[in-house]
PDB file of the backbone (N, CA, C, O) and the ligand in Angstrom, with CONECT records:
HET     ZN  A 101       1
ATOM      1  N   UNK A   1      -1.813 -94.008 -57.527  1.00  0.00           N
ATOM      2  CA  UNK A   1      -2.046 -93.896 -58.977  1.00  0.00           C
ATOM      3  C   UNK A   1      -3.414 -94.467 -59.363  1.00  0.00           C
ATOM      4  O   UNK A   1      -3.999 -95.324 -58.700  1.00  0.00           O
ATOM      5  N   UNK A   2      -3.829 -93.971 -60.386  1.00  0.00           N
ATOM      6  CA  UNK A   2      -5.292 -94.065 -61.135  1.00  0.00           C
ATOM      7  C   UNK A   2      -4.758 -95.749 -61.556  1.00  0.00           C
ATOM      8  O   UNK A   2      -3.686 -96.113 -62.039  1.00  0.00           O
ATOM      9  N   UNK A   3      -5.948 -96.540 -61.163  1.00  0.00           N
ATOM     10  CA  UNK A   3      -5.991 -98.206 -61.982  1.00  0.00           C
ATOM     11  C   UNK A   3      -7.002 -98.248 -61.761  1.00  0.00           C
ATOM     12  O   UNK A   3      -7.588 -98.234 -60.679  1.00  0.00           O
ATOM     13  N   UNK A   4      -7.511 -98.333 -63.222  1.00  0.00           N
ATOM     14  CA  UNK A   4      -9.028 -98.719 -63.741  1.00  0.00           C
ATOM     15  C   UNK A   4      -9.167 -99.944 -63.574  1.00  0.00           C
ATOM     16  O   UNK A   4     -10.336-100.309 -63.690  1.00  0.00           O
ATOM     17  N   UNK A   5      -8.226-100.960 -63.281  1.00  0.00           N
ATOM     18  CA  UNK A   5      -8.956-102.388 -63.364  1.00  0.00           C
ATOM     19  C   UNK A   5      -9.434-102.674 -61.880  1.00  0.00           C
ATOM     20  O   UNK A   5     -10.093-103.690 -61.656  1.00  0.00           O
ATOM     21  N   UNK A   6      -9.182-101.987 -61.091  1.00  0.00           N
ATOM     22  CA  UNK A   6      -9.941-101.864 -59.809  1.00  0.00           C
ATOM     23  C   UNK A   6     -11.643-101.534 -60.321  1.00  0.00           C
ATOM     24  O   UNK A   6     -12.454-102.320 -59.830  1.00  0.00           O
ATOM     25  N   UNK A   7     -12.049-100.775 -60.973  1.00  0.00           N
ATOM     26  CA  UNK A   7     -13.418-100.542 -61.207  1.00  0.00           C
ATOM     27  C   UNK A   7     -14.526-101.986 -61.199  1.00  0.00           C
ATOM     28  O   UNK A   7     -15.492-102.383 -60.548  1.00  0.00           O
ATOM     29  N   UNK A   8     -13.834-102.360 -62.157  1.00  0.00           N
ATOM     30  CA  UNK A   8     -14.342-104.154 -62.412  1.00  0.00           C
ATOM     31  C   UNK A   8     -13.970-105.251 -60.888  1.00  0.00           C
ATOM     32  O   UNK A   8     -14.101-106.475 -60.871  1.00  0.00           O
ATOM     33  N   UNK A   9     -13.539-104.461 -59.835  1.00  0.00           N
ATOM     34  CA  UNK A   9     -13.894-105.202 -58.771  1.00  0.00           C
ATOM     35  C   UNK A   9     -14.879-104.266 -57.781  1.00  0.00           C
ATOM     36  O   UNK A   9     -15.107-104.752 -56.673  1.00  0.00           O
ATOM     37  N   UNK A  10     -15.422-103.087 -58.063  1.00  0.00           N
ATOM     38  CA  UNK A  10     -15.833-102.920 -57.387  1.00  0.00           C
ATOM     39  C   UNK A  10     -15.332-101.554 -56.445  1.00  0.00           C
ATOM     40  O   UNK A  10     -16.168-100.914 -55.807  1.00  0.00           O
ATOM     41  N   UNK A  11     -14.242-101.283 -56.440  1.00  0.00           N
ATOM     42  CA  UNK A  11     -13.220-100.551 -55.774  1.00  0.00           C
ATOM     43  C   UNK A  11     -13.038 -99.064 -56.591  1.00  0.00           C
ATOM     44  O   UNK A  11     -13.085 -98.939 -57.815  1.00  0.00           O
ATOM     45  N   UNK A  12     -12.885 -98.297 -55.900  1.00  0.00           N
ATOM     46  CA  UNK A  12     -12.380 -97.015 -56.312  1.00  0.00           C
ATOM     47  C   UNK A  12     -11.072 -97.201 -57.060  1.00  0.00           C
ATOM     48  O   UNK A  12     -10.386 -98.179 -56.763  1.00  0.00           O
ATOM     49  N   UNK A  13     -10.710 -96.470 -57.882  1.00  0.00           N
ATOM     50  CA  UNK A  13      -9.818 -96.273 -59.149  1.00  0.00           C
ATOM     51  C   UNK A  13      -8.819 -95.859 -58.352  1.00  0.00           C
ATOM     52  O   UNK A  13      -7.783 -96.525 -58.343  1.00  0.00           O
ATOM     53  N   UNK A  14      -8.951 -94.487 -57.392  1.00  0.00           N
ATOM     54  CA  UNK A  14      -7.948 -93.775 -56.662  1.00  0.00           C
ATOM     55  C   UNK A  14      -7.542 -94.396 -55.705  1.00  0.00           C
ATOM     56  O   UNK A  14      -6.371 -94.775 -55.731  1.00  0.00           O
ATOM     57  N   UNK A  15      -8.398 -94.705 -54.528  1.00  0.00           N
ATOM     58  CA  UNK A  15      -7.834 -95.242 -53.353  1.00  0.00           C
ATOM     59  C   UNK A  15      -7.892 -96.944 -53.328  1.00  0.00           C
ATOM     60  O   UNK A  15      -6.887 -97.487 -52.869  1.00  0.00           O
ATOM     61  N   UNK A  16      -8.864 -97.713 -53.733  1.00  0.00           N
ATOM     62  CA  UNK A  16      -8.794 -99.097 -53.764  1.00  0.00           C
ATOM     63  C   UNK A  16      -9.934 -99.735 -53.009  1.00  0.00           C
ATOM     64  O   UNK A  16     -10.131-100.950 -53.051  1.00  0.00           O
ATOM     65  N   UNK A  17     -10.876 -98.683 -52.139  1.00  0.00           N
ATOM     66  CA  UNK A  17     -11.791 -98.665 -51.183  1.00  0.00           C
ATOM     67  C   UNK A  17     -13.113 -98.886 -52.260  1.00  0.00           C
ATOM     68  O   UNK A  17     -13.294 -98.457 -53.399  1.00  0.00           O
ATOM     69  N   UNK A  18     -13.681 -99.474 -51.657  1.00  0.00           N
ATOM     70  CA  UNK A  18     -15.420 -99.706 -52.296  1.00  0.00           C
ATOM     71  C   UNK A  18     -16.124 -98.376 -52.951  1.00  0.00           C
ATOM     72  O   UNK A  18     -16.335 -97.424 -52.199  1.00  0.00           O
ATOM     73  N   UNK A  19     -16.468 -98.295 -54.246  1.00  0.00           N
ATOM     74  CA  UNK A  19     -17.281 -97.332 -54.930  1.00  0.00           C
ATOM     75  C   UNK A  19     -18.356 -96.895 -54.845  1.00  0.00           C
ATOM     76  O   UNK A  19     -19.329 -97.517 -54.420  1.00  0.00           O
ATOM     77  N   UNK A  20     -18.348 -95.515 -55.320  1.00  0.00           N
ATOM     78  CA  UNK A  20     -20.053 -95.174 -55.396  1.00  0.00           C
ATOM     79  C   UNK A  20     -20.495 -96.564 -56.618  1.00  0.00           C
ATOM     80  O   UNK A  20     -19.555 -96.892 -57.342  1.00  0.00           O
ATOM     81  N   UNK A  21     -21.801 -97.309 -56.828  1.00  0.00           N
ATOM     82  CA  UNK A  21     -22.093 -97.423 -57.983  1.00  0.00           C
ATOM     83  C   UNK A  21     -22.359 -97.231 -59.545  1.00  0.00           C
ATOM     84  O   UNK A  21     -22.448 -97.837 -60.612  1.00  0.00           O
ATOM     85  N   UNK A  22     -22.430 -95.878 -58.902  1.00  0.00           N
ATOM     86  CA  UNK A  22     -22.447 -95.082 -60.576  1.00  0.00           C
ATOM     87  C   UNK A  22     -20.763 -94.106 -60.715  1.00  0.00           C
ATOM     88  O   UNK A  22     -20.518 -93.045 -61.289  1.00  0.00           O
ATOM     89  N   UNK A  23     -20.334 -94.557 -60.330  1.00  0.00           N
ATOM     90  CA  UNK A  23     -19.156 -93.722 -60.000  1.00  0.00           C
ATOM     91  C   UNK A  23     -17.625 -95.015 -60.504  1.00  0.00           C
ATOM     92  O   UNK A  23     -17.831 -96.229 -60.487  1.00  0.00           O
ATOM     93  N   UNK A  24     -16.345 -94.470 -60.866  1.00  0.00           N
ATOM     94  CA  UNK A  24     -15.444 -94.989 -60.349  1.00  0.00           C
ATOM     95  C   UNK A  24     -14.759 -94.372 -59.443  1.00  0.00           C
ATOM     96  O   UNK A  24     -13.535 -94.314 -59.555  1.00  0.00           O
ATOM     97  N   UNK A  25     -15.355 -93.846 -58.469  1.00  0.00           N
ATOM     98  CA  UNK A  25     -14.512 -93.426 -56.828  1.00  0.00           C
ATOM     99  C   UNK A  25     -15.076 -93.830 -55.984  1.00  0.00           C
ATOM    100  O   UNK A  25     -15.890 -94.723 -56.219  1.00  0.00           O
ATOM    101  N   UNK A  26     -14.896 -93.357 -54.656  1.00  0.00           N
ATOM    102  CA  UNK A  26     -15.463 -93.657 -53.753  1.00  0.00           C
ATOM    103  C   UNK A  26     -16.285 -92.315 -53.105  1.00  0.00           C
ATOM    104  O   UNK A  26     -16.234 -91.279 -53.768  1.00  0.00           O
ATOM    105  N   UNK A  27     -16.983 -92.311 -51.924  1.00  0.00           N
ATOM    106  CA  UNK A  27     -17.571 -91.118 -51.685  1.00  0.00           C
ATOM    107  C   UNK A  27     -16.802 -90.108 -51.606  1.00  0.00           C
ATOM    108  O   UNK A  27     -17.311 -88.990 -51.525  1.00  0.00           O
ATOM    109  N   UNK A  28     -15.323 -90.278 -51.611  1.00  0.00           N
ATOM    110  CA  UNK A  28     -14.807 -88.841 -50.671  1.00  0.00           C
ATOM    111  C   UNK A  28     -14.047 -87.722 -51.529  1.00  0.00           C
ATOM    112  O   UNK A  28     -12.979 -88.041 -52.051  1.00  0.00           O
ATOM    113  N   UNK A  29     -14.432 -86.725 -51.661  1.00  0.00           N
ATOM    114  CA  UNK A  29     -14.350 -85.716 -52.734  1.00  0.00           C
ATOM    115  C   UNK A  29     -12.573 -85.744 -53.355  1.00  0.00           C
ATOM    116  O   UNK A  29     -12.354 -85.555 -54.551  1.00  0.00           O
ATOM    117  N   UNK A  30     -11.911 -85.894 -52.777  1.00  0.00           N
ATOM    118  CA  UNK A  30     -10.194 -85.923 -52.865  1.00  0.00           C
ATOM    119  C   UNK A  30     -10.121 -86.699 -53.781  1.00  0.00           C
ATOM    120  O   UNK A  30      -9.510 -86.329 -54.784  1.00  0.00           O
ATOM    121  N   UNK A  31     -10.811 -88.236 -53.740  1.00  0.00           N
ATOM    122  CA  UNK A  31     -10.816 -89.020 -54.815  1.00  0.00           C
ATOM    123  C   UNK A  31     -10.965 -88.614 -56.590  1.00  0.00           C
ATOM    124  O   UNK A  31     -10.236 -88.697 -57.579  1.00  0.00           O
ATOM    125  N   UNK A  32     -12.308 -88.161 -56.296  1.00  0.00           N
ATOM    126  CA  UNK A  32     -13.290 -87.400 -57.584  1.00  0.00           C
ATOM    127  C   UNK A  32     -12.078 -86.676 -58.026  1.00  0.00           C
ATOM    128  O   UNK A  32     -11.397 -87.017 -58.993  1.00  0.00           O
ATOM    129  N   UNK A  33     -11.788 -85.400 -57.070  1.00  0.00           N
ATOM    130  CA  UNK A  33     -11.080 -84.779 -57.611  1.00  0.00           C
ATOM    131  C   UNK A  33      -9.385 -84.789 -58.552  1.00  0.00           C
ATOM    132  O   UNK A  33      -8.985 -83.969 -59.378  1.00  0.00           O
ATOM    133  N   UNK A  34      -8.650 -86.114 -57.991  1.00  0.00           N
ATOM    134  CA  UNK A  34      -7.558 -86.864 -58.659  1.00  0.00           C
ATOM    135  C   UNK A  34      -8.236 -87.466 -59.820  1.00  0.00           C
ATOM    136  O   UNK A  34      -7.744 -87.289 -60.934  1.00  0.00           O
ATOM    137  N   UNK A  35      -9.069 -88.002 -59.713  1.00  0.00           N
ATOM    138  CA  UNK A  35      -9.801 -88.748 -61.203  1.00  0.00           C
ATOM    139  C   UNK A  35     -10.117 -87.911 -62.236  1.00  0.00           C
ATOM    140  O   UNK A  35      -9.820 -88.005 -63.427  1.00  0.00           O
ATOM    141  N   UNK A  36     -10.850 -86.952 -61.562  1.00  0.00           N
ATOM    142  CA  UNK A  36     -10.993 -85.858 -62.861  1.00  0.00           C
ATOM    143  C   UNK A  36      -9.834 -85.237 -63.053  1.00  0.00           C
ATOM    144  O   UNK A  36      -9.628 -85.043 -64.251  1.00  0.00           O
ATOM    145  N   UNK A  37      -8.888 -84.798 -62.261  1.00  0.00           N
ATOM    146  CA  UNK A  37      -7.433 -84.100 -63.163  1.00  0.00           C
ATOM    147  C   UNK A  37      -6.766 -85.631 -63.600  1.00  0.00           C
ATOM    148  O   UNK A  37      -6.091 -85.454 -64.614  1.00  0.00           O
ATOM    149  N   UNK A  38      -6.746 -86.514 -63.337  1.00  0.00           N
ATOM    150  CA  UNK A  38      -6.132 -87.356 -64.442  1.00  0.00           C
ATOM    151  C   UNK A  38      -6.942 -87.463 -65.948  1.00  0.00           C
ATOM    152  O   UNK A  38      -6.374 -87.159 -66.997  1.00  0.00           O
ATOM    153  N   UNK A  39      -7.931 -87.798 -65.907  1.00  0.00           N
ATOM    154  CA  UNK A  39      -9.183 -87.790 -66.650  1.00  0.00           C
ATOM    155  C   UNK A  39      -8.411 -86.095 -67.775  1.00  0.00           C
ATOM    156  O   UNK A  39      -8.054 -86.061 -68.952  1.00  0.00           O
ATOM    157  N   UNK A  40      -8.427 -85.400 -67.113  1.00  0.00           N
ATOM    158  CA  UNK A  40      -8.041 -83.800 -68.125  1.00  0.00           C
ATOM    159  C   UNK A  40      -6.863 -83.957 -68.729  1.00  0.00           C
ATOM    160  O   UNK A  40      -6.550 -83.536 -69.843  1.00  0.00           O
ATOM    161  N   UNK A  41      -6.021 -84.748 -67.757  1.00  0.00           N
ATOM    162  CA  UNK A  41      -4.391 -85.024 -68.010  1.00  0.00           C
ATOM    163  C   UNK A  41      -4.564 -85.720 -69.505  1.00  0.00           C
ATOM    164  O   UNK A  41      -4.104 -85.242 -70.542  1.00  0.00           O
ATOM    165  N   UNK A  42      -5.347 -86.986 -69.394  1.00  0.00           N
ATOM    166  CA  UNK A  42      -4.981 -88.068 -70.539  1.00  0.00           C
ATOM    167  C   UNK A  42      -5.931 -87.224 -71.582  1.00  0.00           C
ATOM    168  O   UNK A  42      -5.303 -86.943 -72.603  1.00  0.00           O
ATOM    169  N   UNK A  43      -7.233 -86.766 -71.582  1.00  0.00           N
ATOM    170  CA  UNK A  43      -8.043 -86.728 -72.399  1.00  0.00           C
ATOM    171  C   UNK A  43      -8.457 -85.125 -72.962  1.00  0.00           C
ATOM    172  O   UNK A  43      -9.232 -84.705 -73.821  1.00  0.00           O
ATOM    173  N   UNK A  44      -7.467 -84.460 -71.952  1.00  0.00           N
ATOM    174  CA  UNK A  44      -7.708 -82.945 -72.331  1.00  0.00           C
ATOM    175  C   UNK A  44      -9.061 -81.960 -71.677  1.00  0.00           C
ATOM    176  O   UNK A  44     -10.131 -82.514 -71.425  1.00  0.00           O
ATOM    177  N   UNK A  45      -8.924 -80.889 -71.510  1.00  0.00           N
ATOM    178  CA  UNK A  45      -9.693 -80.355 -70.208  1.00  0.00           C
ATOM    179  C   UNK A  45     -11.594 -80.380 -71.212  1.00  0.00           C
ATOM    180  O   UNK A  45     -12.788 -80.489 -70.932  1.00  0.00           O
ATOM    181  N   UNK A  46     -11.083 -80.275 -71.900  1.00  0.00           N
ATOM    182  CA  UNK A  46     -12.960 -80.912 -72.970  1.00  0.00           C
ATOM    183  C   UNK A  46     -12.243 -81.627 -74.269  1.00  0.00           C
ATOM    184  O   UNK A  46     -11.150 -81.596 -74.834  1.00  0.00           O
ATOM    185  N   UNK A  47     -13.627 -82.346 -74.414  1.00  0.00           N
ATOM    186  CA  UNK A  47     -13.408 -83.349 -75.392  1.00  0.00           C
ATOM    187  C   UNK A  47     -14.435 -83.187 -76.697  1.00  0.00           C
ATOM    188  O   UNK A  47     -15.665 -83.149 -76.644  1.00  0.00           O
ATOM    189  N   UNK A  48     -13.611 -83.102 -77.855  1.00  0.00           N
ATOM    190  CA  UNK A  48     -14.801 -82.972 -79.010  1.00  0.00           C
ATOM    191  C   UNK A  48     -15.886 -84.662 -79.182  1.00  0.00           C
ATOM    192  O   UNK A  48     -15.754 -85.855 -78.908  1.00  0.00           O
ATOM    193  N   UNK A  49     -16.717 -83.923 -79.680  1.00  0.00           N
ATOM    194  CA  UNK A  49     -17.616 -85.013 -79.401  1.00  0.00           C
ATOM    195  C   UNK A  49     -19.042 -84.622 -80.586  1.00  0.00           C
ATOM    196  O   UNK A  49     -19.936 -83.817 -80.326  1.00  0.00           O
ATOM    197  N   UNK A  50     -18.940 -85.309 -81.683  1.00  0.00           N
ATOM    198  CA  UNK A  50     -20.262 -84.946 -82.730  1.00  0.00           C
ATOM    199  C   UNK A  50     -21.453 -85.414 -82.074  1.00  0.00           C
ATOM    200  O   UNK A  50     -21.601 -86.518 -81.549  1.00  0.00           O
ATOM    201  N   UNK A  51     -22.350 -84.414 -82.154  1.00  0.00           N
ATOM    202  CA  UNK A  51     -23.628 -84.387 -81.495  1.00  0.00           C
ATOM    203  C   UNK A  51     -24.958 -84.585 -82.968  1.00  0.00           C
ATOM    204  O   UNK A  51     -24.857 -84.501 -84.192  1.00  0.00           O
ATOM    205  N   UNK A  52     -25.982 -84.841 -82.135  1.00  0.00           N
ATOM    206  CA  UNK A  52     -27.094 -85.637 -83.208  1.00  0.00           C
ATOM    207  C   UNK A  52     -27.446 -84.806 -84.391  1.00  0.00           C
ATOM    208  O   UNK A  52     -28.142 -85.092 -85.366  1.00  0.00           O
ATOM    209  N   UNK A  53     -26.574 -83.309 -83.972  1.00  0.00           N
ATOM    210  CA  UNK A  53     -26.603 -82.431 -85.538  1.00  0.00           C
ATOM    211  C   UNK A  53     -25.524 -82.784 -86.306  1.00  0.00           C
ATOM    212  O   UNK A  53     -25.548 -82.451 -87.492  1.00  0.00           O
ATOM    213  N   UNK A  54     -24.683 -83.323 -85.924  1.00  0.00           N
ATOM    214  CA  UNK A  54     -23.511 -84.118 -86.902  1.00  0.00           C
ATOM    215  C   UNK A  54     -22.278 -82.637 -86.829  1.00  0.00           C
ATOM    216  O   UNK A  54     -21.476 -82.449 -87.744  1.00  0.00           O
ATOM    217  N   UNK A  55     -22.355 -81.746 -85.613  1.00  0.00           N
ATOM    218  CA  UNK A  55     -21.272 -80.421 -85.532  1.00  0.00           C
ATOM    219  C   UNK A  55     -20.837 -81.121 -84.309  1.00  0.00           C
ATOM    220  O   UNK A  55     -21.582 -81.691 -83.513  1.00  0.00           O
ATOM    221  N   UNK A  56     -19.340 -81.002 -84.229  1.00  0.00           N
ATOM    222  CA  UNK A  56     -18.627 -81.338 -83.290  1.00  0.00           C
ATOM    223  C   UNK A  56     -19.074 -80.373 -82.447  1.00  0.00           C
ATOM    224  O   UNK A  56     -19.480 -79.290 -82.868  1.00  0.00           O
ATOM    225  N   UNK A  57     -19.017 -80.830 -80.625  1.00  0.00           N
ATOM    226  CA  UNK A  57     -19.491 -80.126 -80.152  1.00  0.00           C
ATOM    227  C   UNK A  57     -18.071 -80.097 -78.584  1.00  0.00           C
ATOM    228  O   UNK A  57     -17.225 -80.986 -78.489  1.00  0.00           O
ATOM    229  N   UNK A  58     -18.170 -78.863 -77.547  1.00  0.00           N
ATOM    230  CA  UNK A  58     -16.981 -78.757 -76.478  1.00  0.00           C
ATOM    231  C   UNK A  58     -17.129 -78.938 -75.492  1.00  0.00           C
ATOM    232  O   UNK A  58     -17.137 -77.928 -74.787  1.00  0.00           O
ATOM    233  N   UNK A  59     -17.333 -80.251 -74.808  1.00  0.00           N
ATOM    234  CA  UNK A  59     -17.571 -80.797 -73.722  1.00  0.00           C
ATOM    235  C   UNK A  59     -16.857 -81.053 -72.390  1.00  0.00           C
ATOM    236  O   UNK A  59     -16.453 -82.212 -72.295  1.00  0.00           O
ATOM    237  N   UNK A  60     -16.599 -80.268 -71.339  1.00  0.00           N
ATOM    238  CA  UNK A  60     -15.919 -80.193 -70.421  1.00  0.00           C
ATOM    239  C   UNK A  60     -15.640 -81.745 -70.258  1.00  0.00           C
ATOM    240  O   UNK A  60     -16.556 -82.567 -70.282  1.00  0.00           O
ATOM    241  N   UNK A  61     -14.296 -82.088 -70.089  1.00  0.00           N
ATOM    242  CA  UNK A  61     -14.506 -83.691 -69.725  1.00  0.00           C
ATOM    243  C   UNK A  61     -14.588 -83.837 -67.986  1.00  0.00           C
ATOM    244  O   UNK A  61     -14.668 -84.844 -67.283  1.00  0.00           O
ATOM    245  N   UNK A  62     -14.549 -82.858 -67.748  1.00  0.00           N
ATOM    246  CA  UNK A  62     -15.133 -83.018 -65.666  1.00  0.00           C
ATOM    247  C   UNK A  62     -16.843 -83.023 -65.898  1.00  0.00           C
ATOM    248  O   UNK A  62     -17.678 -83.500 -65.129  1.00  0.00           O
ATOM    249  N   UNK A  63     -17.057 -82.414 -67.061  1.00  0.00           N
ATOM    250  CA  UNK A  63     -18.777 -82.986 -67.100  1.00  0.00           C
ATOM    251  C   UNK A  63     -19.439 -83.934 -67.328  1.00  0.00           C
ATOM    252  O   UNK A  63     -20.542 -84.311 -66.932  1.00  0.00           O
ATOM    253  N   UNK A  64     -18.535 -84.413 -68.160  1.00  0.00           N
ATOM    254  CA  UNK A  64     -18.294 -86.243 -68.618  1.00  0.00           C
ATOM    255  C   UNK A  64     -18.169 -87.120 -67.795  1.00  0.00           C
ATOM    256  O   UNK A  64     -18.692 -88.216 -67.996  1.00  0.00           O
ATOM    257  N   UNK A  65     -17.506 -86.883 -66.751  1.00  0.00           N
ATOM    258  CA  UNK A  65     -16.985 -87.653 -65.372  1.00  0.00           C
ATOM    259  C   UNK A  65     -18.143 -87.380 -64.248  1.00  0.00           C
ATOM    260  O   UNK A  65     -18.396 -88.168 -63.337  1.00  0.00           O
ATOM    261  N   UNK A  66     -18.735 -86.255 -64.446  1.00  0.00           N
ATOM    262  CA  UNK A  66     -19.539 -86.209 -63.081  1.00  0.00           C
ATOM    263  C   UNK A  66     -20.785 -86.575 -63.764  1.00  0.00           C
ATOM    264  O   UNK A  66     -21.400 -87.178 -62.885  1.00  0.00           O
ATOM    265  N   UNK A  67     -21.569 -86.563 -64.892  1.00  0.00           N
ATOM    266  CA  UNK A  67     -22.947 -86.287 -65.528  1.00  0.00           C
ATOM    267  C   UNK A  67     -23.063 -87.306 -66.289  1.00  0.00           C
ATOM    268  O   UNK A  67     -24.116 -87.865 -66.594  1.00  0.00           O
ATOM    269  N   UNK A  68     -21.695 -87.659 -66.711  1.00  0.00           N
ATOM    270  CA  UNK A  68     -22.104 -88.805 -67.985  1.00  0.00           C
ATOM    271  C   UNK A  68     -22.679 -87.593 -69.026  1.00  0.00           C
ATOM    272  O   UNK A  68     -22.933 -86.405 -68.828  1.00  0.00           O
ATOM    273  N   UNK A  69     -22.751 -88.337 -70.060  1.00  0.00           N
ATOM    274  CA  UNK A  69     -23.190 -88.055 -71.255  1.00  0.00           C
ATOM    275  C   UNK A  69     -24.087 -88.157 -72.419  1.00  0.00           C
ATOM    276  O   UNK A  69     -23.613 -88.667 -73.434  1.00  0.00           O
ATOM    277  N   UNK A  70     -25.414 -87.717 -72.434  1.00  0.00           N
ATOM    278  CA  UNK A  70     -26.867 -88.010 -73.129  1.00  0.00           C
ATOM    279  C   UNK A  70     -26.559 -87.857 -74.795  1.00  0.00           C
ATOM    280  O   UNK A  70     -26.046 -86.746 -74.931  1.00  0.00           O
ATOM    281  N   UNK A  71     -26.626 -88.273 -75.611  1.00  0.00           N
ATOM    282  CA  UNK A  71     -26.058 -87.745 -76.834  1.00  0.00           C
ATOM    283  C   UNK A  71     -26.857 -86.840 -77.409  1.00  0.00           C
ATOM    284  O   UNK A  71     -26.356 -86.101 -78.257  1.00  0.00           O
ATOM    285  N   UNK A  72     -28.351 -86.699 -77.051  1.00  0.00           N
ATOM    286  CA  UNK A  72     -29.013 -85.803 -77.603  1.00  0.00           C
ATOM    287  C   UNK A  72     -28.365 -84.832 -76.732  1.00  0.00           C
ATOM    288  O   UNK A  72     -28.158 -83.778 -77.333  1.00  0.00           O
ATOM    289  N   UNK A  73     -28.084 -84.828 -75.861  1.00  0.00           N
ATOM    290  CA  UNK A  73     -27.714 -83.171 -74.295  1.00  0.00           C
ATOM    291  C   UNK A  73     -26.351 -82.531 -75.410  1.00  0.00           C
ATOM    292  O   UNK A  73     -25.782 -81.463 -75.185  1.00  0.00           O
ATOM    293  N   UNK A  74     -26.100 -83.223 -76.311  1.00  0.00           N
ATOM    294  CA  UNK A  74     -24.836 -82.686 -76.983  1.00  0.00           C
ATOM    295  C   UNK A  74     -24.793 -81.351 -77.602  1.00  0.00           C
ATOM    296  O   UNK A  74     -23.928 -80.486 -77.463  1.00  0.00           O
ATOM    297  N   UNK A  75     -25.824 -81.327 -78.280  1.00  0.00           N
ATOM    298  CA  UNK A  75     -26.316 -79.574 -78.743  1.00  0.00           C
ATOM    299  C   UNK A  75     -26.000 -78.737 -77.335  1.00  0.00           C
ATOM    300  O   UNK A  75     -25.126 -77.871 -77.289  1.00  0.00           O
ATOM    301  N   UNK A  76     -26.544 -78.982 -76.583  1.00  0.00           N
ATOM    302  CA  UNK A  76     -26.287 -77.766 -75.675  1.00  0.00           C
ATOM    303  C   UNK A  76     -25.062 -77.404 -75.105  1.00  0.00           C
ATOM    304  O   UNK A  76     -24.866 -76.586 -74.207  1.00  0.00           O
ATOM    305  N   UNK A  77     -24.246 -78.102 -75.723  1.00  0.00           N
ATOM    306  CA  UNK A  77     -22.643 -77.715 -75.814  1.00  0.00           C
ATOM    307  C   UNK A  77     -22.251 -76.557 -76.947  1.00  0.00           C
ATOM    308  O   UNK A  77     -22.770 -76.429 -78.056  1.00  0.00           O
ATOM    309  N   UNK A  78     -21.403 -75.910 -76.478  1.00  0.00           N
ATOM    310  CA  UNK A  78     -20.980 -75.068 -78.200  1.00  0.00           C
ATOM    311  C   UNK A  78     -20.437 -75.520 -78.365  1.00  0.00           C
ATOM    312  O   UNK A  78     -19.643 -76.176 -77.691  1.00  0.00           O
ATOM    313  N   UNK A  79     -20.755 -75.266 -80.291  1.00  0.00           N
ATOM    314  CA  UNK A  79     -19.944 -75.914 -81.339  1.00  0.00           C
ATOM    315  C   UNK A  79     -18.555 -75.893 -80.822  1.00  0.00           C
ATOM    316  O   UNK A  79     -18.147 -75.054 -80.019  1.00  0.00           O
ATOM    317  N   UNK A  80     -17.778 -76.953 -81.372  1.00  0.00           N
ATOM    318  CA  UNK A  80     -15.997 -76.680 -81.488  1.00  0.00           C
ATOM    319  C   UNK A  80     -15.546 -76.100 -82.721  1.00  0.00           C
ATOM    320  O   UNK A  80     -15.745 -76.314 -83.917  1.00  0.00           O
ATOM    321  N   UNK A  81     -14.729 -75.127 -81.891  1.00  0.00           N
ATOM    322  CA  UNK A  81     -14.025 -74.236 -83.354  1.00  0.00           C
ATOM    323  C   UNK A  81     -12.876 -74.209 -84.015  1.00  0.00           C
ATOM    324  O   UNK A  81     -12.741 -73.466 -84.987  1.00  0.00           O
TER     325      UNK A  81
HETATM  326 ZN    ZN A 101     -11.349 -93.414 -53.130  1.00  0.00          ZN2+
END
């Protein structure tokens, strides 16, 4: 199971093993991939999100998880409808 308080030691969320740094997993793709379908599970497969034009905008949340998120990069999302 996904436990985020592993992150704050250092450890992958999924397995418990040492993290990428910019990451909460570890290198091995199986990981990523449980994090992001939990990640869709709790938060829905995109997430609205108002961008610096003040229009909600439809943000894959697996793009969120792999890219992070620039708030100006928000326009180049389409609007949510
Ligand atoms: Zn792992």
């Amino acid at each position: 199971m996904i436990d985020l308080k592993k992150a704050d030691l250092g450890l992958c969320v999924v397995c418990g093993e040492p993290r990428r740094p910019e990451a909460l997993t570890c290198y091995k793709e199986d990981c990523h991939e449980k994090f992001v379908a939990w990640c869709e599970e709790k938060f829905g497969t995109y997430k609205k999100v108002e961008g610096p034009d003040g229009v909600p905008h439809r943000v894959p949340t697996r793009e969120i998880v792999e890219k992070g998120l620039r708030w100006e990069d928000l326009t180049n999302y389409p609007e949510w409808s």
